[in-house]
C-alpha positions as CSV (number, residue, x, y, z in Angstrom):
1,X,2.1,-14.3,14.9
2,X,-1.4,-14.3,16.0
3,X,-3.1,-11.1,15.5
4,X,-6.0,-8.9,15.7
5,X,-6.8,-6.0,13.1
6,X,-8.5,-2.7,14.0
7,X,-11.0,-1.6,11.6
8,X,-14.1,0.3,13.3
9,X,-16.7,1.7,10.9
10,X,-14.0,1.3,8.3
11,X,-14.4,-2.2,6.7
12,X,-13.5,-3.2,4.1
13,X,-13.6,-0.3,1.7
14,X,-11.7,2.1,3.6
15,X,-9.4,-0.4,5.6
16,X,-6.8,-0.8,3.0
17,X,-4.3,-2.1,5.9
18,X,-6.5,-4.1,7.1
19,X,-7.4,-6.1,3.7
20,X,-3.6,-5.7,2.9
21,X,-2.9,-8.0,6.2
22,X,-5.4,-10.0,5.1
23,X,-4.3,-11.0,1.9
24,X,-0.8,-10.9,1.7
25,X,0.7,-10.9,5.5
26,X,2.0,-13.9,7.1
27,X,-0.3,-13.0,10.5
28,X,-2.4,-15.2,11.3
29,X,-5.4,-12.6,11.6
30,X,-8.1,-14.6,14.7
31,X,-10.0,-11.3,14.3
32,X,-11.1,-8.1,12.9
33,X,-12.6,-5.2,15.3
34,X,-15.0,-3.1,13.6
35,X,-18.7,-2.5,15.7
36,X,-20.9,-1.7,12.3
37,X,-20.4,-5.6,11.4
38,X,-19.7,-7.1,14.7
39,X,-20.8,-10.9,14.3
40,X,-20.1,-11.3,10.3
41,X,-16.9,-12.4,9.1
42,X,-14.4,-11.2,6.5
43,X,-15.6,-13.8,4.1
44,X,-18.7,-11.8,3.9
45,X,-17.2,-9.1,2.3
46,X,-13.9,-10.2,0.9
47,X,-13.2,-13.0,-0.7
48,X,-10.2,-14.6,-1.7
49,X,-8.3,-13.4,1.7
50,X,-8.0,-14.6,5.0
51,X,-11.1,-15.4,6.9
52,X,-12.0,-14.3,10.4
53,X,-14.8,-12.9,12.9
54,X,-15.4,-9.6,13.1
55,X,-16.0,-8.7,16.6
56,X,-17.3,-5.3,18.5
57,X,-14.2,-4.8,20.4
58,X,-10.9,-5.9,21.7
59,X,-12.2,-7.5,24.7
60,X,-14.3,-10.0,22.2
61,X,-11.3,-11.1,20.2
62,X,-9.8,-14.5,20.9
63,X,-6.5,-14.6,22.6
64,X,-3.6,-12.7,20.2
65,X,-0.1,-11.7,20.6
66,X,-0.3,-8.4,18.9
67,X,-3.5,-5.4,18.1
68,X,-2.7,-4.2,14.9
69,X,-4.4,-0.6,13.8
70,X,-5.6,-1.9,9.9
71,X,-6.6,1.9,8.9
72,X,-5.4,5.4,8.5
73,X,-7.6,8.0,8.2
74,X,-7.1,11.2,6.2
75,X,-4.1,12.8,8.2
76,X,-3.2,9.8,9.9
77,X,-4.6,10.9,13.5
78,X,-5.6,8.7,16.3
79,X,-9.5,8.6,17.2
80,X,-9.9,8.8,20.6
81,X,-12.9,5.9,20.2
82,X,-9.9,3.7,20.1
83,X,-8.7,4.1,23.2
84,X,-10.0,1.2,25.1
85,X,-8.9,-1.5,22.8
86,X,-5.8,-0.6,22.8
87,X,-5.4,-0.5,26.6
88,X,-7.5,-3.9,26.7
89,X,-4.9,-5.0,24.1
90,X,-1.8,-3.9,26.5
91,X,-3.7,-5.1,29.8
92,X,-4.1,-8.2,28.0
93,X,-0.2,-8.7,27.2
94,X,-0.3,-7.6,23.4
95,X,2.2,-6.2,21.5
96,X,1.0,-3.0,19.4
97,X,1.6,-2.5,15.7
98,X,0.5,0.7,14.2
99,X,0.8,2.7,10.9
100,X,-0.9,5.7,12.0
101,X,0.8,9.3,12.0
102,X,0.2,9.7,15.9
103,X,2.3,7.4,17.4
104,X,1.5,5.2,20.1
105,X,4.6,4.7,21.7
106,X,4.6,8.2,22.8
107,X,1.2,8.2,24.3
108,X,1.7,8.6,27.8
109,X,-1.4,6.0,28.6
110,X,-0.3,3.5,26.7
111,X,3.1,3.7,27.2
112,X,3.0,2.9,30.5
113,X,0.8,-0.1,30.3
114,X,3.1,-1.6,27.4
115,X,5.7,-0.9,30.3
116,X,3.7,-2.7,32.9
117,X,2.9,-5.6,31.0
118,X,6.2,-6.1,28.8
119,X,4.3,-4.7,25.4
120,X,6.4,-4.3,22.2
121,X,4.8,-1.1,20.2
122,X,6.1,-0.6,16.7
123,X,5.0,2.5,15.2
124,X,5.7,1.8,11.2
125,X,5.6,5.7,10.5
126,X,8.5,6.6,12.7
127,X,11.6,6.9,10.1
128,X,14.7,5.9,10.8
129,X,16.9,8.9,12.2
130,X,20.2,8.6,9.9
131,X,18.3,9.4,6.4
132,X,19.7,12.0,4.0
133,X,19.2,13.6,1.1
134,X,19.5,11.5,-2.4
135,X,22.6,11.0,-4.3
136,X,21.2,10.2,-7.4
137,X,22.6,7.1,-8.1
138,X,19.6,4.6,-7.9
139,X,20.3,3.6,-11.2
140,X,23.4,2.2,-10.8
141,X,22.0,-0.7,-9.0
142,X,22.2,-4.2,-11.1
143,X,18.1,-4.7,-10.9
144,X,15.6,-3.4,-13.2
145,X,12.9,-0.6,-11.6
146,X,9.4,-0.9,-11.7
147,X,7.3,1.7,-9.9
148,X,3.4,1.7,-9.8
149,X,2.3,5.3,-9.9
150,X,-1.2,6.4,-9.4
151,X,-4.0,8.7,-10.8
152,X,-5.0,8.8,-7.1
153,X,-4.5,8.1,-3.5
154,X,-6.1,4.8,-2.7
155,X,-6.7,3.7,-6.2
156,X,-4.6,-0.4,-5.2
157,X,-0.8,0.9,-6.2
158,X,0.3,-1.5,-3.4
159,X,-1.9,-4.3,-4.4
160,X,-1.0,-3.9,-7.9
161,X,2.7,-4.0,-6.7
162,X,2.1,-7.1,-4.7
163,X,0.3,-8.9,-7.1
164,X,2.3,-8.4,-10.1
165,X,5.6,-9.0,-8.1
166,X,3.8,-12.5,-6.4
167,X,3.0,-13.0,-11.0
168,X,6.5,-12.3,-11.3
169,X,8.0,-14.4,-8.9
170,X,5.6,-17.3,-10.0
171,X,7.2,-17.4,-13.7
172,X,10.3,-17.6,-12.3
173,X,11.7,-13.6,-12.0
174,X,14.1,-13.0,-9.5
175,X,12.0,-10.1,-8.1
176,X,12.1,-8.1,-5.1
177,X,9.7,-5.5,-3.1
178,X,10.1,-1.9,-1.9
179,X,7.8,-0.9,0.9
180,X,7.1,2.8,1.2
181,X,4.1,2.8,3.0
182,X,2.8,1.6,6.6
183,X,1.1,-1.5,5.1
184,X,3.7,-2.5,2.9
185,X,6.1,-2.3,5.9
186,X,4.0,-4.1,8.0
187,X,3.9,-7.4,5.2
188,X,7.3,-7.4,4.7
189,X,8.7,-6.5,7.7
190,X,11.6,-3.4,7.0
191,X,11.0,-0.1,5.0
192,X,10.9,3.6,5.0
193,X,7.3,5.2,5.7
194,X,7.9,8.1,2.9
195,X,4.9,10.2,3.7
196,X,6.5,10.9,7.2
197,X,9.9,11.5,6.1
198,X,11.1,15.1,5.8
199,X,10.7,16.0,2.8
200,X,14.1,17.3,1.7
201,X,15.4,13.1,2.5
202,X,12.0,11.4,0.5
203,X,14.0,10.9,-2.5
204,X,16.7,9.3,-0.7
205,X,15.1,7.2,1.7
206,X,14.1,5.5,-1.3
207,X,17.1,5.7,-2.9
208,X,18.8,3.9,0.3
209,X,16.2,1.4,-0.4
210,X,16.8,0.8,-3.9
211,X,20.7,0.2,-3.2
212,X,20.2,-1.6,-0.2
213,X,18.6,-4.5,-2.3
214,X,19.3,-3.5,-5.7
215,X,22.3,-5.7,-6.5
216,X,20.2,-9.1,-5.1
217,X,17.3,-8.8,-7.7
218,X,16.9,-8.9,-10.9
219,X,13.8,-6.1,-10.8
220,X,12.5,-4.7,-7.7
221,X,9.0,-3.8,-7.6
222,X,8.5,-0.3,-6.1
223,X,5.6,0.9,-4.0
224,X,4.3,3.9,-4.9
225,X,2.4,6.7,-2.8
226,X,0.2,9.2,-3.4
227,X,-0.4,10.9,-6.9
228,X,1.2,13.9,-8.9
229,X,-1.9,15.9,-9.3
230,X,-3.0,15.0,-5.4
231,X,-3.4,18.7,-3.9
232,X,-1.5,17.0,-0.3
233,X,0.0,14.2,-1.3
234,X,2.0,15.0,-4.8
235,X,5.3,15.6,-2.8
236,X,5.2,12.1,-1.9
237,X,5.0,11.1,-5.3
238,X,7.5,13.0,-6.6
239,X,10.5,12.1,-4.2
240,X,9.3,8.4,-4.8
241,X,9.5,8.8,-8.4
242,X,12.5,10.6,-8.3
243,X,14.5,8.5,-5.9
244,X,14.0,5.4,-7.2
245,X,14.8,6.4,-10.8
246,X,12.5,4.0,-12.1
247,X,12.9,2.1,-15.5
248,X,8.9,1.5,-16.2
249,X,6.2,2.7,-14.6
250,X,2.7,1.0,-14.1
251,X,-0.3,3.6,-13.9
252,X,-2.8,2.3,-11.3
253,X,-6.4,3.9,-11.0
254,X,-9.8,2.8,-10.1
255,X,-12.6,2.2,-12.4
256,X,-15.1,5.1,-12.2
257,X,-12.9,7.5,-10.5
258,X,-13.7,10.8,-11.2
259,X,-12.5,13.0,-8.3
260,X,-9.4,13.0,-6.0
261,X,-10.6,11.0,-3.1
262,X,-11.3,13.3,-0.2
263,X,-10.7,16.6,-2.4
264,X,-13.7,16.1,-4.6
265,X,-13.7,19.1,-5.8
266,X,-10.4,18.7,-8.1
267,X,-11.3,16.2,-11.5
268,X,-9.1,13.8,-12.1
269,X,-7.3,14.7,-15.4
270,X,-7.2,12.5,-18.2
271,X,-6.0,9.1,-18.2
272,X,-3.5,10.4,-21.4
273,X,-2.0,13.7,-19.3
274,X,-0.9,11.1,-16.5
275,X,1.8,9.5,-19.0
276,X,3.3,13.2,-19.6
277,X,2.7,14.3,-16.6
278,X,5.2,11.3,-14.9
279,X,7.2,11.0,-17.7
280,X,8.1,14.3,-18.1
281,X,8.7,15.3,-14.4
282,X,10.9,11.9,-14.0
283,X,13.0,12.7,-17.6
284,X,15.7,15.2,-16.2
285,X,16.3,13.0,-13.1
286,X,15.9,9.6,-15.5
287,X,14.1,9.2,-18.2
288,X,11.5,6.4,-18.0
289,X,7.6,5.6,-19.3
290,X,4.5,4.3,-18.3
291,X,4.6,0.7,-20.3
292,X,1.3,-0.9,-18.6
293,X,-1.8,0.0,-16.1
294,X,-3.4,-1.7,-13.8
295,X,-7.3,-0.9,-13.0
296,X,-9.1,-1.5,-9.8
297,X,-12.7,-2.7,-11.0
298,X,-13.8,-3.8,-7.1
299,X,-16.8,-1.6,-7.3
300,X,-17.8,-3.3,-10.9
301,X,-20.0,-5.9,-10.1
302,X,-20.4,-7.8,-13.4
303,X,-17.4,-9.2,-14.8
304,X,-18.2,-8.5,-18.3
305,X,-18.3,-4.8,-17.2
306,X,-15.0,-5.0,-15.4
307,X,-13.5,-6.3,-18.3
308,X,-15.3,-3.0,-20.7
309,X,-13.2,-0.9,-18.0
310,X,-10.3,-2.6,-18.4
311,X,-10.3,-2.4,-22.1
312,X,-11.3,1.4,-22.7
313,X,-8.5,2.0,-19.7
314,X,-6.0,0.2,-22.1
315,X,-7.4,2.6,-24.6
316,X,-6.7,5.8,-22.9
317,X,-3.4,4.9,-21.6
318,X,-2.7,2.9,-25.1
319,X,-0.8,0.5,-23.0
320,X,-1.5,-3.1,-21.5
321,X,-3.7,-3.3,-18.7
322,X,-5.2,-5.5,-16.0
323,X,-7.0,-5.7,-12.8
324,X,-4.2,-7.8,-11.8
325,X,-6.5,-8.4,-8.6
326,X,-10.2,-9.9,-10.5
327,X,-8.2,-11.2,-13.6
328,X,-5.0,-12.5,-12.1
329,X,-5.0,-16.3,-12.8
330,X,-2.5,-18.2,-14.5
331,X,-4.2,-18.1,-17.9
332,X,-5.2,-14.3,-17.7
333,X,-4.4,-12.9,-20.9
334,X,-4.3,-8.9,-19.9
335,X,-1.8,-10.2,-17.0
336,X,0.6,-11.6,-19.3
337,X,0.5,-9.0,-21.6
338,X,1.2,-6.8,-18.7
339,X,3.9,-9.0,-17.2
340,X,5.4,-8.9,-20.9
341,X,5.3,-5.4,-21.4
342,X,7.3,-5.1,-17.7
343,X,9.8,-7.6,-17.9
């Protein structure tokens, strides 16, 4: 499918959808809407991803089938600045694919002209209506759990779940993926959006996940949300971690982090209370550890110093590590020690 990703005054740094599509989506991405950078291209800023213009606005994009919204602000809410390329994007015959909280299937506007023109919207964040609270019993599945957990929202837990399952997969693993979140869902297609469950069914709408392909894998690679000291998103975290009953857990975290994102004003503990913090809130549900990390060094500009961060994280978690993302090739060392300390 031929797409076009929404990213005003966004991209790349805070458009974690967007450079998620990018790199790991089957869409064929024709274009990227954000006005700040209107007549670059992705290449200019990512590299390593799909290339594409980056236009001003809808009605500059080259002919699509679908407008997909490739960020999600802080509360998920729909900015009203959007509004006219997503009714160019319905005028124009284009499906609607959207992770955001507000959905746009209810928008009387836009509902209407996806009616008038034969539109499809899918709003990722709308949960299915038949979830329930968690049995307990994830672990009874035949495959082997791995969860990336995170010192912080936005710190890469999905790209450090994509890349080391796609390592995985590569050396032969029967591996599988568990999508939790709007990106994740959009790549592959089926999930539960856990932030927008209610909270009493989080822990089994991943549990639902887990059994639904747990007996087809030989691991499953879960996607994890959020953080346990994150002062709105720790709920998340927890019904993840608990649901899925995990049987190793990779820390993720971003090099030169100091703050919870957005909430600056709460330090991040450190790196070592993270281990005893998950481990001991998983035990009496099932017991599990943190056996490897994975650090995003993107804002390291020297690899030498990328690899400095990577080592004195592997200190302070006293566990393998990698950016799986900078140091991900086929001879990486830190990866396979990672990948050993996994599987």
């Amino acid at each position: 499918m031929r797409v076009a990703v929404l990213a005003h005054e966004k991209f790349p740094d805070r458009a974690k959808t967007a450079v998620g599509l990018l790199r790991y989506s089957d869409y064929e991405v024709e274009a990227v809407l954000d006005r700040d950078n209107a007549g670059k291209r992705v290449s200019d800023f990512v590299a390593d991803v799909q290339d594409a213009p980056i236009v001003a606005e809808m009605s500059d994009a080259p002919e699509v089938d679908a407008l997909i919204v490739g960020i999600a602000p802080i509360g998920g809410g729909f900015d009203e600045s959007w509004r006219s390329d997503v009714t160019t994007a319905l005028e124009r015959g284009c499906d609607l694919i959207s992770g955001l909280h507000y959905f746009l299937a209810e928008d009387d506007e836009f509902a209407e002209l996806a009616a008038e023109n034969d539109c499809d919207v899918w709003d990722v964040r709308k949960p299915s209506e038949d979830l329930t609270v968690a049995q307990g019993v994830a672990d009874e599945v035949d495959a082997e759990v791995v969860l990336t957990v995170g010192t912080d929202c936005s710190v890469g837990k999905m790209t450090a779940t994509l890349e080391l399952l796609e390592a995985a997969r590569e050396r032969g693993v029967d591996a599988g993926f568990i999508p939790t979140g709007q990106t994740g869902i959009m790549i592959e297609g089926w999930g539960n959006p856990i932030d927008r469950v209610v909270s009493d069914f989080t822990a089994g709408a991943v549990e639902e996940m887990i059994l639904e392909r747990g007996d087809d894998y030989d691991y499953l690679f879960v996607e994890g949300q959020g953080s346990i000291v994150h002062p709105a998103y720790s709920a998340v975290t927890c019904g993840i971690l608990h649901g899925s009953m995990a049987d190793k857990l990779v820390l993720c975290h971003e090099a030169g982090r100091e703050a919870v994102h957005g909430y600056e004003e709460f330090d991040l503990p450190p790196i070592a209370d993270y281990v005893d913090l998950y481990e001991d809130l998983a035990r009496p549900v099932h017991e599990t550890e943190v056996v490897a990390g994975a650090l995003n060094t993107r804002e390291v500009a020297d690899d030498d110093a990328a690899r400095d961060a990577v080592a004195t994280f592997g200190d302070e978690l006293d566990a393998p590590v990698t950016d799986p993302v900078r140091f991900g090739g086929p001879d990486s060392e830190s990866l396979e020690a990672v990948l050993e300390a996994i599987l």
